[in-house]
C-alpha positions, 0 to 999 in steps of 0.5 A: 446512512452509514448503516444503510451503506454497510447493509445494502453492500452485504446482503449476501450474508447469511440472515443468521447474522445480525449485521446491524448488531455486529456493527453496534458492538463492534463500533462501540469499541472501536478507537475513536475515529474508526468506522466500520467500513463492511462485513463479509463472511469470512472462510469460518461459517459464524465469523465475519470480518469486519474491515474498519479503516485498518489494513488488517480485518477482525473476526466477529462472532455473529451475535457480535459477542466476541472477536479476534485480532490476528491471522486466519489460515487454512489448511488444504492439500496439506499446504497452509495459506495466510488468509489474514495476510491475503486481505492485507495485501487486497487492500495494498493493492486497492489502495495503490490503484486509487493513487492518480496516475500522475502522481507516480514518476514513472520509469516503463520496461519496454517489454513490461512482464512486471510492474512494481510501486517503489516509495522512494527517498533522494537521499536513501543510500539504497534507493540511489542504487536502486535507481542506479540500475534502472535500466537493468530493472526494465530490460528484465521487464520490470516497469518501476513506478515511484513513490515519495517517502521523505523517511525523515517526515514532513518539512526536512531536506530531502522532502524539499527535494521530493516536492521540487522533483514533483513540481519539476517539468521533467521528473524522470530527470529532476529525480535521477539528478537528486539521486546523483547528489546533483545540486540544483535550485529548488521548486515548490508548486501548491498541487504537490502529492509528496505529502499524501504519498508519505502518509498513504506509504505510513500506512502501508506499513512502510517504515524504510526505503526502498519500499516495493509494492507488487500489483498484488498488494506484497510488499517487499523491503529494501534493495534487491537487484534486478536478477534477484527482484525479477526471480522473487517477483516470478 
């Protein structure tokens, strides 16, 4: 069924390709638990990417005996794009919208020009300023939706916090008071997504907070202001 899946989603493909080749050669050396997700022809004719559960694709040749790990460019007007990096951030950005909307605590711009996915952690020094000018971010136009990050891992303090900021009525305000320092009994609840969103975010490649995330799938790290975040996001 794996096999069908894979060819019925690529049957645009050139027929010179021996997809169900490719996949075989490129599933045997595959570390254990990754699958081939899809082919699709790159922008080299005889190389197809190979997406295999990685943020990051692989070249394949079409007989499937060789690949390359690592970026693609192209060269046009004179100009070099990072096509490697153009599917890297994709799949960001694909990731990010399958995330239920509930599980963001959201911070909205009255007149909304952008809109950010911030993985955030109560205790960050950086993400307390941040969240300090919250409203300047949204005067600007920048909508601000958070993200738990426990940078310390699973189970510590400040993922307590997190899970007891998620559980709270108002999140808007249980997280504000956490990033003041303001003492408060905690709240824990089953359905609560601060563990999804740390390994969703470790997957992502975040490894500090702030971490931002464009719609396009760019990531931008750490603290930027809000008149410097608005000029790199325009």
């Amino acid at each position: 069924m794996k096999h069908l899946y894979i060819l019925s989603a690529i049957i645009s493909l050139s027929v010179s390709a021996n997809i169900e080749l490719i996949i075989n050669k490129v599933q045997s050396v595959l570390p254990d638990g990754a699958v081939v997700e899809r082919i699709e022809e790159s922008e080299i004719s005889g190389i197809y990417k190979v997406f295999y559960g990685d943020l990051q694709p692989i070249y394949v040749s079409s007989d499937g005996d060789f690949f390359i790990y690592g970026d693609m460019y192209s060269i046009k007007n004179e100009s070099i794009k990072n096509l490697t990096q153009e599917d890297i951030n994709n799949n960001r950005s694909n990731i990010i919208k399958d995330i239920e909307e509930e599980d963001f605590i959201y911070f909205k711009s009255p007149a909304e020009r952008h809109l950010i996915t911030v993985f955030t952690d109560v205790d960050c020094g950086y993400c307390r300023k941040f969240h300090k000018e919250i409203e300047s971010y949204n005067l600007k136009g920048i909508s601000v939706r958070y993200l738990a990050f426990p940078r310390s891992g699973i189970g510590n303090d400040s993922y307590n916090k997190m899970v007891s900021t998620w559980c709270s009525k108002d999140r808007n305000q249980s997280l504000s008071e956490y990033k003041e320092d303001i003492q408060k009994e905690l709240l824990f609840c089953e359905e609560n997504p601060i563990e999804s969103h740390y390994n969703i975010g470790r997957f992502l490649g975040v490894t500090g907070t702030p971490a931002i995330f464009t719609t396009k799938g760019e990531y931008i790290k750490g603290y930027y202001s809000p008149e410097d975040l608005l000029e790199l996001l325009e």
